[in-house]
C-alpha positions as CSV (number, residue, x, y, z in Angstrom):
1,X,308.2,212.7,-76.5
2,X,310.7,211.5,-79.0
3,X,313.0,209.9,-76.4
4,X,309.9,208.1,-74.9
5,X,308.2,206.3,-78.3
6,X,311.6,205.5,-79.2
7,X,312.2,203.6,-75.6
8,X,308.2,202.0,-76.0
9,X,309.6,201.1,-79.8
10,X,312.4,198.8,-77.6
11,X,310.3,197.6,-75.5
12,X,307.7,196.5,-78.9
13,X,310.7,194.5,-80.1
14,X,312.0,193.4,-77.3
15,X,308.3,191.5,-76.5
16,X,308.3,190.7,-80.2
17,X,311.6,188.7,-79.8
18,X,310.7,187.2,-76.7
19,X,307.9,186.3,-78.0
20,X,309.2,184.7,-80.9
21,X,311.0,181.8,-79.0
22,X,307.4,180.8,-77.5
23,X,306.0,179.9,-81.2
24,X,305.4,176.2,-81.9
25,X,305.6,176.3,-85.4
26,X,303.9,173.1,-85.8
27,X,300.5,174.3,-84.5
28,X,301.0,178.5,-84.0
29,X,297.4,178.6,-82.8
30,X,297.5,176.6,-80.0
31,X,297.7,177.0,-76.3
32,X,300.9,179.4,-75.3
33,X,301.9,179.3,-78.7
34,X,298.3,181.3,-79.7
35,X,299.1,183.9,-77.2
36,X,303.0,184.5,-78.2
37,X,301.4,185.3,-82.0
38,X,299.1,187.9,-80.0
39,X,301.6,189.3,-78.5
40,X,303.7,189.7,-81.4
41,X,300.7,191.1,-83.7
42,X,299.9,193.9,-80.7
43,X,303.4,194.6,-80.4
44,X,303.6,195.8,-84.0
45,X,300.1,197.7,-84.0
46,X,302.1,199.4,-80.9
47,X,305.1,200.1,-83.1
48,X,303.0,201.2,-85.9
49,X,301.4,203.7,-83.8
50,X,303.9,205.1,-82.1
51,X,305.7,206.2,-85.4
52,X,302.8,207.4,-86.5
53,X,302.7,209.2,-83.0
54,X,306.3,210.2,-83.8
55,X,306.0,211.6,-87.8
56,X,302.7,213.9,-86.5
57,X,304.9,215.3,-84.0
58,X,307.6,216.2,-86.6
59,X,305.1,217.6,-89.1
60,X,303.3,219.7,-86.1
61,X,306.5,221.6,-85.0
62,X,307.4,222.2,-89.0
63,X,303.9,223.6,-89.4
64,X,304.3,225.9,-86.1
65,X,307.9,226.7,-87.4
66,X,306.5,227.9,-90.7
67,X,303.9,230.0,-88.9
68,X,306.2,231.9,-87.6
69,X,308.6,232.6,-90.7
């Protein structure tokens, strides 16, 4: 599980630097420009999420872990 949110977390930035060259600064919500901010919002909600995803993980195997001390 680890090894896959950190390869989706690549993939977030990756999109989020592609997606970066696409802005037209001088109207950002316009045309391709609208969907490249889009983009770059979801790909951070994604991000967000999967550490989220990531610290639950951790604090589930500590909990099972103490359980069994």
């Amino acid at each position: 599980m680890k090894i896959a949110t950190i390869i989706l977390t690549v993939v977030a930035l990756g999109l989020i630097a592609f997606n970066v060259g696409k802005l037209n600064f001088n109207s950002l919500l316009q045309g391709e420009s609208f969907v490249a901010v889009v983009t770059i919002i979801l790909s951070l909600c994604a991000i967000v999420l999967l550490q989220i995803l990531r610290i639950s993980k951790r604090i589930e195997n500590l909990s099972k872990q103490n359980r069994n001390v």
